[in-house]
Structures are given as structure tokens and as C-alpha cells.
C-alpha positions as CSV (number, residue, x, y, z in Angstrom):
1,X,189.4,-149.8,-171.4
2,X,187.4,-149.8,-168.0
3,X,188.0,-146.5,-165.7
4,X,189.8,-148.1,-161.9
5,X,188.9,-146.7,-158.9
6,X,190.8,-147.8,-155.7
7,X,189.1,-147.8,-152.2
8,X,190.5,-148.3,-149.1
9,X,188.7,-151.9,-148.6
10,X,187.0,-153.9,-151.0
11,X,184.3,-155.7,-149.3
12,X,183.4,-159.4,-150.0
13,X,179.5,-158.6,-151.0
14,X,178.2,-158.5,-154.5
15,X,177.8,-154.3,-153.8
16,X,180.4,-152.5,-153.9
17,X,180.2,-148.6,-152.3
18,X,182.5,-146.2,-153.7
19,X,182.4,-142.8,-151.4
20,X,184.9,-139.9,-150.6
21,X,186.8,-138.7,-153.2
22,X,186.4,-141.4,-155.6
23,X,182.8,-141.0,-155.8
24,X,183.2,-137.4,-156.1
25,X,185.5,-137.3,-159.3
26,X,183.2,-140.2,-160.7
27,X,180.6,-138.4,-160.6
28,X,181.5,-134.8,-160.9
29,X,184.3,-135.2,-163.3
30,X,183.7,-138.7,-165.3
31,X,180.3,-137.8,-165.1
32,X,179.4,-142.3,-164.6
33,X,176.3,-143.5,-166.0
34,X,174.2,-145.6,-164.6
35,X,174.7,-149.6,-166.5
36,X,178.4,-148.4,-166.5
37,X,181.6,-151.0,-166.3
38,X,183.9,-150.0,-164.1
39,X,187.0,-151.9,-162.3
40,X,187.6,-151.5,-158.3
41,X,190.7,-152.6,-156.2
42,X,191.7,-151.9,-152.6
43,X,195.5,-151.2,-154.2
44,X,196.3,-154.5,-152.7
45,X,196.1,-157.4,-155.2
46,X,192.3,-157.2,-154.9
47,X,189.8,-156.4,-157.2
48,X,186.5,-156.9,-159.0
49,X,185.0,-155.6,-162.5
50,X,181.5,-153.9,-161.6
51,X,178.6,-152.3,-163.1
52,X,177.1,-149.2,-161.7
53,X,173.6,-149.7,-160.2
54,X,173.2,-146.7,-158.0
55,X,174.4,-143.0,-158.0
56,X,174.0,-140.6,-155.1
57,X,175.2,-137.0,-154.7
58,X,178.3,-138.3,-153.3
59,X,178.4,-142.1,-153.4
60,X,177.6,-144.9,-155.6
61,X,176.9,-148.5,-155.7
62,X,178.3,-151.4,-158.3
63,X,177.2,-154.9,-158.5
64,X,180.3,-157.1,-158.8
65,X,180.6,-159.3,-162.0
66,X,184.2,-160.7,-161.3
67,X,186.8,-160.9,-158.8
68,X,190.2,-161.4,-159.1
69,X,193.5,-161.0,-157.7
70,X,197.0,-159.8,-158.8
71,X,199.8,-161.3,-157.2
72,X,203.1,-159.9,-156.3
73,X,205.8,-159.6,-158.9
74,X,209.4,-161.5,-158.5
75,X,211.4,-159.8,-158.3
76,X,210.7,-156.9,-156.7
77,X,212.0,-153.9,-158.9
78,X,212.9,-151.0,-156.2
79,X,214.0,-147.6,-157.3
80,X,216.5,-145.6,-155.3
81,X,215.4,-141.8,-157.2
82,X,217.5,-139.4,-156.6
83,X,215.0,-135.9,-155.5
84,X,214.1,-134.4,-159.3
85,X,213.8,-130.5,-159.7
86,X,209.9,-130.0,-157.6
87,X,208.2,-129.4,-161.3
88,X,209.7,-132.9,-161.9
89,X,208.6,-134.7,-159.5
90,X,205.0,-135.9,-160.8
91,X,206.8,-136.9,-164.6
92,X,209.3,-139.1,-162.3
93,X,206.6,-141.0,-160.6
94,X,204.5,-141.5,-163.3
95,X,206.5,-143.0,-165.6
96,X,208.2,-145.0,-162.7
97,X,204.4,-146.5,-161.9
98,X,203.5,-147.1,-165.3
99,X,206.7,-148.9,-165.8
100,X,205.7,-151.7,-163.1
101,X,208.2,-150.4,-160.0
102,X,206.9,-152.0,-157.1
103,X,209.0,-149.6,-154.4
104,X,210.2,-146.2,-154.7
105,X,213.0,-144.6,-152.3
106,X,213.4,-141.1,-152.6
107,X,217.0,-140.0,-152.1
108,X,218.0,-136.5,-151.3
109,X,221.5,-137.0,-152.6
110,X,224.6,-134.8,-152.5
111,X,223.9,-132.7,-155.7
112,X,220.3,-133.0,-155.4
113,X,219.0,-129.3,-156.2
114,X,215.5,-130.3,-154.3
115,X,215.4,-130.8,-150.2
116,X,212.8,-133.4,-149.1
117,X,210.2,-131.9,-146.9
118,X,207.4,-132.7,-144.3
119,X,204.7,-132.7,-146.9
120,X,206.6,-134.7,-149.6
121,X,206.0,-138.2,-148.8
122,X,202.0,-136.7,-149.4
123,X,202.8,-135.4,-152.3
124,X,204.8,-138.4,-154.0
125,X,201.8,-140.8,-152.5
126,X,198.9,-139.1,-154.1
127,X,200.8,-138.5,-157.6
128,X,201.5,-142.9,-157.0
129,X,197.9,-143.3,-156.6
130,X,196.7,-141.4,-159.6
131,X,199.3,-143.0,-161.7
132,X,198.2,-146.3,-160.2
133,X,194.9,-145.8,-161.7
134,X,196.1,-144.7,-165.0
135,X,197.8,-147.3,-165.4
136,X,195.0,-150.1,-164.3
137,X,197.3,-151.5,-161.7
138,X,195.5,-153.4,-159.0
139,X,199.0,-153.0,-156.6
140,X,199.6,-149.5,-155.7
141,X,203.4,-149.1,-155.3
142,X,205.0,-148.1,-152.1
143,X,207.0,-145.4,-151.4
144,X,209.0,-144.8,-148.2
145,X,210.2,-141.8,-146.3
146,X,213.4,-140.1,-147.6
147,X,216.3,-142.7,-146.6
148,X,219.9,-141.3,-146.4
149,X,222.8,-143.6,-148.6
150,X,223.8,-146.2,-145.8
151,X,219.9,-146.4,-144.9
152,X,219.9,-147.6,-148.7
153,X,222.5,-149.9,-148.9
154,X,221.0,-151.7,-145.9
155,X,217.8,-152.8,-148.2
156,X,220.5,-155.3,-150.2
157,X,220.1,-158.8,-149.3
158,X,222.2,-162.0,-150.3
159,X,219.8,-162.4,-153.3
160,X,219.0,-159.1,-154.7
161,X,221.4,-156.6,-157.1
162,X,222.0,-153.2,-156.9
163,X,222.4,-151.2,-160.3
164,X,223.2,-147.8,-160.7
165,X,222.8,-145.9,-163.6
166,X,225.5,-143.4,-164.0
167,X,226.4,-141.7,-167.5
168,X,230.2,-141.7,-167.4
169,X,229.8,-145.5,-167.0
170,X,232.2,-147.8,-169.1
171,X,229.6,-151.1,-168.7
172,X,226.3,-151.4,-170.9
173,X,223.3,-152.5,-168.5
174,X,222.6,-155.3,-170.9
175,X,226.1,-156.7,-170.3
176,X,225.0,-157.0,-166.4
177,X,221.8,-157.8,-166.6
178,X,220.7,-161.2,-168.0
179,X,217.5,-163.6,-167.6
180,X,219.1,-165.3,-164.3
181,X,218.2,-162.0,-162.8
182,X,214.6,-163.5,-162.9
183,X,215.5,-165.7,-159.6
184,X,216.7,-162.7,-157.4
185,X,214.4,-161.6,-154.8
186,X,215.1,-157.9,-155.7
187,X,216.4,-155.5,-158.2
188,X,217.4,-152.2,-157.0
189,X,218.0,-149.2,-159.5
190,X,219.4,-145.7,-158.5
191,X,219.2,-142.6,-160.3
192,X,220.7,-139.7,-159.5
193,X,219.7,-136.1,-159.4
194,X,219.8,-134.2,-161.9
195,X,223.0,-132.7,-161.3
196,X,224.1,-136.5,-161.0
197,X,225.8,-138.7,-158.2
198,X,228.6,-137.3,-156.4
199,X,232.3,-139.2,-156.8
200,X,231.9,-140.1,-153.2
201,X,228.3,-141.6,-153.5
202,X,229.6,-143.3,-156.4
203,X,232.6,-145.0,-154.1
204,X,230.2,-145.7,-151.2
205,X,228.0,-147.6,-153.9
206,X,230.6,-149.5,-155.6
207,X,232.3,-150.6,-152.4
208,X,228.7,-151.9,-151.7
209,X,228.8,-154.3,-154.7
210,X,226.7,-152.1,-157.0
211,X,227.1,-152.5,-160.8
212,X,227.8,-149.2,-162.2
213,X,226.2,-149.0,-165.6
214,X,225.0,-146.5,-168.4
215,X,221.4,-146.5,-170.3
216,X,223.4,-145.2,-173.9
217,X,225.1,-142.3,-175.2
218,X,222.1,-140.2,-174.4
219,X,221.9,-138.8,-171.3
220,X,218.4,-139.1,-169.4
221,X,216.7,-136.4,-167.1
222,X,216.9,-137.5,-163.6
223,X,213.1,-137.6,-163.8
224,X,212.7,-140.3,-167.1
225,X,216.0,-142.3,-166.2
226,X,213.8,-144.1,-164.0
227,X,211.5,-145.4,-166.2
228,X,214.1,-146.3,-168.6
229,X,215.8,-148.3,-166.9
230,X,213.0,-150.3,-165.6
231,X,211.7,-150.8,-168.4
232,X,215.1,-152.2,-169.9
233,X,215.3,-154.6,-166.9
234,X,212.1,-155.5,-167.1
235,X,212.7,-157.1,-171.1
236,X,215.9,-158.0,-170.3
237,X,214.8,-160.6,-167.2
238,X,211.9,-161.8,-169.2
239,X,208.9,-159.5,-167.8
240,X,208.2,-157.7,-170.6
């Protein structure tokens, strides 16, 4: 499988320069070769498979062989994640990348143990980019400042769902969620920390709409919840 590399814009000429800190864990770390196949993508829907031609001390050049594009995904699968223990936090946006989410929400929720802080939304957007790249996704996912729950429930339109996994839940998510969920214009998913949602979160959300649902007997860390429920959505609308 061909090593991505994402740069900020990918240019329309058969050359494509790969500098900062790309280039530099290319070429430090991966250790490229010359005659190389490698994939490039702006994050955006953009890229092109490419062949190294050129290495420099702290840039290199690839010819472009193909082009492509990756379009958006309907529906958009947004995940509300309640703040993980700090240790936690890379595991819960890996897995949420490398199961297809297309937005993530952090939520510092009542009985979340974590506090979100200046530097976070840093943090959770460099461990989204690496997993982007492990994951040869040519559409970084976004993630947005901490919102607080009514900031949240705002995102619901007249065509979207909101599903929240709780584990004292009497409904199975597969009696919810069916292939007609393929039509809506967004899925939203919360997860709650890991000392789960608060009775009056859980009030607020179900006097919203939300489907209150459970993933199984087991009961999931905060931080792989996530990904299990996407994925189950995903197969259960027809993505997967």
C-alpha cells in the first residue's frame, strides 16, 4: 500500500513539492527512495499517485501519474465524543478517523473526568491528521471547538438523526437504525465520558428527539464507543 502525505495545496502541475514537515519525516523517518510511489492529497478530496524524482535535504519533488478526487460522503456521520481520560484521547480519534467520521465535536460533559483546554483543539487536529494518513483518506475530518449540549443540539436539522449510545438503554441500535437512514443529510452519534452521561444530559437529549440506544451487553470505553458505533451505522445504512 502507497505511503499518503497531505500538503496544504496540491498544485495542478505534473511536479508535485512536498516541504515542511512532510518532507522531513519522508525523508528522515521513511527514509523515500528515489523511483518511489507515493500518494499526495491536500486533505480535501484532492489527490494524485506520484513517483519521487527528486530529494533535497528538506524537500522533494514527485512527478504526478494520476489524479483523482474523493467526494463527500452522504450522510455525513458526526460524532458528539464526550472528553476521554487525556491518555485516551489519541485511541478515541484514531479509531473514530479510521472508521470514516467525517466531523468530530468534542463534548466536555457533566461527568467528563478531562477539562478541554487552549491547546486541545491542536492536539485532537494533529492526532486527526496522522490518523488521516494511516488510514489513506484523501478527506481529513473536521473537528470543532469544544461546544457545550444546547450548542449541540443546534447542529440537528429536519433531515438528520441524533443517536446516543447509552448502556442502560432498553432499544438495540439496529432496531433504530435501518437502510432509509441512507437519505438523511446527517447522522449524529454521542458518546459519553467515561464516567457516562448525566440523567439530566440524558433528559435534555431525549426531549431533543434523540434515540437512546445501547451497542450490546458489553460496555465500551468512552474512547472505542466511538468507533463502534460508526462502524455499526455505517453497515447498517449500506456503507460498509
Amino acid at each position: 500500500m502507497l505511503t499518503l502525505f497531505l500538503v496544504d495545496k496540491l498544485e495542478s502541475s505534473q511536479s508535485i513539492e512536498v516541504a515542511g514537515d512532510e518532507a522531513h519525516h519522508a525523508i528522515k523517518v521513511l527514509r523515500i527512495k528515489l523511483g518511489e510511489e507515493i500518494l499526495v492529497s491536500d486533505g480535501a478530496g484532492n489527490w494524485v499517485r506520484a513517483v519521487v524524482e527528486n530529494i533535497e535535504k528538506k524537500t522533494f519533488m514527485a512527478k504526478v501519474l494520476e489524479r483523482g478526487f474523493q467526494e463527500e460522503k452522504s450522510p455525513r456521520i458526526i460524532v458528539v465524543q464526550g472528553l476521554p481520560k487525556s491518555d485516551r484521547v489519541k485511541d478515541a480519534i484514531e479509531i473514530l478517523v479510521e472508521s470514516g467520521v467525517d466531523l468530530i465535536i468534542p463534548w466536555q460533559a457533566d461527568r467528563s473526568i478531562s477539562k478541554w483546554q487552549k491547546d486541545s483543539l491542536d492536539k485532537w487536529q494533529s492526532a486527526a491528521v496522522a490518523a488521516t494518513k494511516q488510514s489513506r483518506r484523501f478527506r481529513k475530518p473536521e473537528i470543532i471547538d469544544g461546544l457545550s449540549l444546547s450548542e449541540i443540539l443546534e447542529i440537528e436539522s429536519e433531515n438528520s438523526a441524533f443517536l446516543v449510545m447509552h448502556e442502560s438503554a432498553t432499544t438495540k441500535l439496529s432496531e433504530v437504525v435501518t437502510s432509509k437512514f441512507a437519505d438523511m443529510s446527517e447522522i449524529i452519534i454521542v458518546i459519553g465520558p467515561e464516567g457516562g452521561i448525566s440523567d439530566s444530559e440524558l433528559a435534555i437529549l431525549e426531549g431533543a428527539g434523540a434515540h437512546i440506544v445501547g451497542l450490546g451487553p458489553e460496555v465500551f470505553r468512552s474512547a472505542h464507543a466511538g468507533g463502534a458505533a460508526l462502524s455499526a451505522v455505517s453497515a447498517l445504512i449500506g456503507r460498509w
